[in-house]
N, C-alpha and C positions, 0 to 999 in steps of 0.2 A: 883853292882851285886856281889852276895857271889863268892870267888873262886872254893868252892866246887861245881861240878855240879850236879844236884838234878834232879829228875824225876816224874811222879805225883804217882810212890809207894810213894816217901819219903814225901804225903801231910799228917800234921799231923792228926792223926786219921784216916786215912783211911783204911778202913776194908780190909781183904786176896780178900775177891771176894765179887760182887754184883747179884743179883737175880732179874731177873725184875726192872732193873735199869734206875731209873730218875732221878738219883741224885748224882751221884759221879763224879771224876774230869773227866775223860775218856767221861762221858755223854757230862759234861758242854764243855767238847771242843768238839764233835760231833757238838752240837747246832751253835756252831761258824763255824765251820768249813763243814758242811752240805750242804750247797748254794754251794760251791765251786766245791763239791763232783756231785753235781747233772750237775755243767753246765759241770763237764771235761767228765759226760759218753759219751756227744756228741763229742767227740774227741780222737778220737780213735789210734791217733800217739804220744800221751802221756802215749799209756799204752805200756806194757810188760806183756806177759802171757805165762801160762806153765802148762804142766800136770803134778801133783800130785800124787804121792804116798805116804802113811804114812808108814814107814817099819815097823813098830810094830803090827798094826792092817792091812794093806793093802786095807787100806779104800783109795781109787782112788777122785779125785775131779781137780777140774778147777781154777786154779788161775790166776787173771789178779789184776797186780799193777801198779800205778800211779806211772811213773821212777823216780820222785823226791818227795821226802819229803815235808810236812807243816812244816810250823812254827805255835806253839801255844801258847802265851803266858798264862803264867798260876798265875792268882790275886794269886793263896794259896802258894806258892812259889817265886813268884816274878822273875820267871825265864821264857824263852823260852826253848819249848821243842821241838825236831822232830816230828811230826808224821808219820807215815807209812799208806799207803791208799791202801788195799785191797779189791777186791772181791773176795769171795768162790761161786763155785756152783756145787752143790751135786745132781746126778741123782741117780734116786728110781732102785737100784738094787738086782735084788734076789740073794741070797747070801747062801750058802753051811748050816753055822752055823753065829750065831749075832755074830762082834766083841765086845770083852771082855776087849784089850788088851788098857791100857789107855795112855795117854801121855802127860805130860806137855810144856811147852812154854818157848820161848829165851826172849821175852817182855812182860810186861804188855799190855793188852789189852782187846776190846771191840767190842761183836758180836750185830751187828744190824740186824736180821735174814727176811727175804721174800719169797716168795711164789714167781714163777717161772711163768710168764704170763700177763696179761692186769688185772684181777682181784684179788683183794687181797684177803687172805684167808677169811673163816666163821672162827666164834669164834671159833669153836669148833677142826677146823682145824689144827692136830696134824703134825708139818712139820719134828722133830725129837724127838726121844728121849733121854737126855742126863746121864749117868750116870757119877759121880765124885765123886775126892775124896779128901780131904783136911788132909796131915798130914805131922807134924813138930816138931820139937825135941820139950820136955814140952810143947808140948801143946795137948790136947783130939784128938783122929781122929776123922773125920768127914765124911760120904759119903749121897750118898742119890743118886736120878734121875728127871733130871729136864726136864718137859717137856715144849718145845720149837714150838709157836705159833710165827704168825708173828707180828710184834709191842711191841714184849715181848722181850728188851735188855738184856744181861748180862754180866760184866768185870770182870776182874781179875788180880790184881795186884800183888800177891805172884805168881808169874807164877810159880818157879820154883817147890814148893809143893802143887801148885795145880794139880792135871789131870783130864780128860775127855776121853771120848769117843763118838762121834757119831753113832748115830741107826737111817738110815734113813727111813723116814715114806713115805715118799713123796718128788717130785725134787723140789729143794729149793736153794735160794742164800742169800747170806747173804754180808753188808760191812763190812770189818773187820779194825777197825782203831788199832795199836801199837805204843804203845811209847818208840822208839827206840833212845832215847838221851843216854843213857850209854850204852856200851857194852854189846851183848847179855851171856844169863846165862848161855849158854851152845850151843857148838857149833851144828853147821847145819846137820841136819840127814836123813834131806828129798830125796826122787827119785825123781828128777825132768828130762822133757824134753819139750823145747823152740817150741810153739805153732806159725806159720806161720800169718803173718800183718791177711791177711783174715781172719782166723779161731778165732783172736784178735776180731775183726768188729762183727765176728757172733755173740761171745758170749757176748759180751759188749753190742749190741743191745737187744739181750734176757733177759739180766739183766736190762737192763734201765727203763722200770717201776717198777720193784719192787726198785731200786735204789730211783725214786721221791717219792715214796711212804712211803717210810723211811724220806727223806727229808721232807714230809709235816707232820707224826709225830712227828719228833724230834722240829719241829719249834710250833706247837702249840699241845702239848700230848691230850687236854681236850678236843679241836676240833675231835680228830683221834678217841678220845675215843667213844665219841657222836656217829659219820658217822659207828664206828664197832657194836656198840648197834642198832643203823638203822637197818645193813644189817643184821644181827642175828633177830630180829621181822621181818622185813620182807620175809625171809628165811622160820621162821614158818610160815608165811602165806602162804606160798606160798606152802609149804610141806601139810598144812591142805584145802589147797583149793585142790589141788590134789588129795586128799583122797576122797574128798566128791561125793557123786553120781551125776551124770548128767542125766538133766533132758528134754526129747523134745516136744514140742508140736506135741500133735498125737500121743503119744506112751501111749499102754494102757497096753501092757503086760509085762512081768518082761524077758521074754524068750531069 
């Protein structure tokens, strides 16, 4: 093993951030490490959770982590890495004015986002909006807004010149894995306050489908793909059979 320790920013080539991602190192250890993710939601004395505040935008949310680290080993490096095993869950709050105010990250990491309930979202189903922004010494800025569907991954490996912001559309949770094997890039800046075993169990169970539901995409994409196309056709059907006039035997006048 090299003595330098190495983490999956340092996989050669690997892009600042990914978009709809099935294919970068962060994915490829999700896919590993996924199974393991799904059995600990039913164990709820392995987590640690807290209420969230972001001080810069004052966006409020719901954190529960898995008190111990994975191990990842990672083929493109040849190294083990730590992972960090999160969940976020974001409730649909009205809010004065949108936040604006964006913020970068202490790790590289990987949002696997869902939809909050027994049902997974419609296509169409807009869970947040994201805007970001990419910029670093020589090299072009970059920003844009991505918008965030459940089944639709995205990482980030330059944390420190990447930022975002969330705009919630809808209440949503999402896992969030980080690769915390080197020291973070910038210390800790969060408002936090330590969420009671119970209030642990509530929210862990509320997550817990949308958690499998992650796990059976990331384990077969082209299956998830298929059963999302299903329920979008049948969705229009079902929105056009409703439209349609109904008709009874015996009825003669339109009145």
């Amino acid at each position: 093993m090299s003595a330098v320790q190495l983490n999956l920013a340092d996989v050669p080539n690997v892009e600042p951030y990914y978009f709809k991602d099935r294919s970068s190192p962060l994915f490829l250890c999700l896919k590993e490490i996924a199974a393991v993710i799904k059995a600990s939601a039913t164990l709820s004395e392995i987590w640690d959770g807290w209420k969230v505040t972001e001080p810069d935008s004052g966006l409020p949310y719901t954190r529960l982590q898995m008190r111990n680290t994975l191990g990842y080993h990672s083929p493109d490096i040849n190294q083990e890495v730590r992972i960090l095993v999160a969940v976020h869950l974001f409730e649909k709050v009205e809010r004065a004015k949108k936040v604006k105010v964006q913020h970068n990250h202490r790790f590289p990491f990987l949002v696997a986002p869902f939809t909050l309930g027994t049902e997974s979202s419609s296509e169409d189903e807009l869970l947040y909006s994201m805007p970001w922004t990419f910029s670093k010494a020589r090299k072009a800025k970059k920003s844009g807004t991505l918008k965030v569907q459940e089944g639709e991954f995205y990482s980030v490996y330059d944390a420190l010149n990447f930022t975002h912001v969330v705009d919630t559309k809808c209440s949503h949770g999402s896992i969030v894995i980080a690769d915390t094997t080197k020291e973070p890039l910038r210390a800790d800046r969060l408002e936090t306050y330590q969420l009671a075993r119970e209030d642990i169990v509530r929210y862990l169970n509320r997550a817990r489908p949308g958690i499998e539901r992650v796990a059976v995409v990331v384990a077969d994409p082209e299956r998830a793909d298929k059963e999302r196309l299903h329920r979008k056709v049948m969705a229009s059907v079902t929105a056009r059979r409703r439209n349609q006039p109904t008709f009874h035997r015996g009825c003669t006048g339109i009145d």
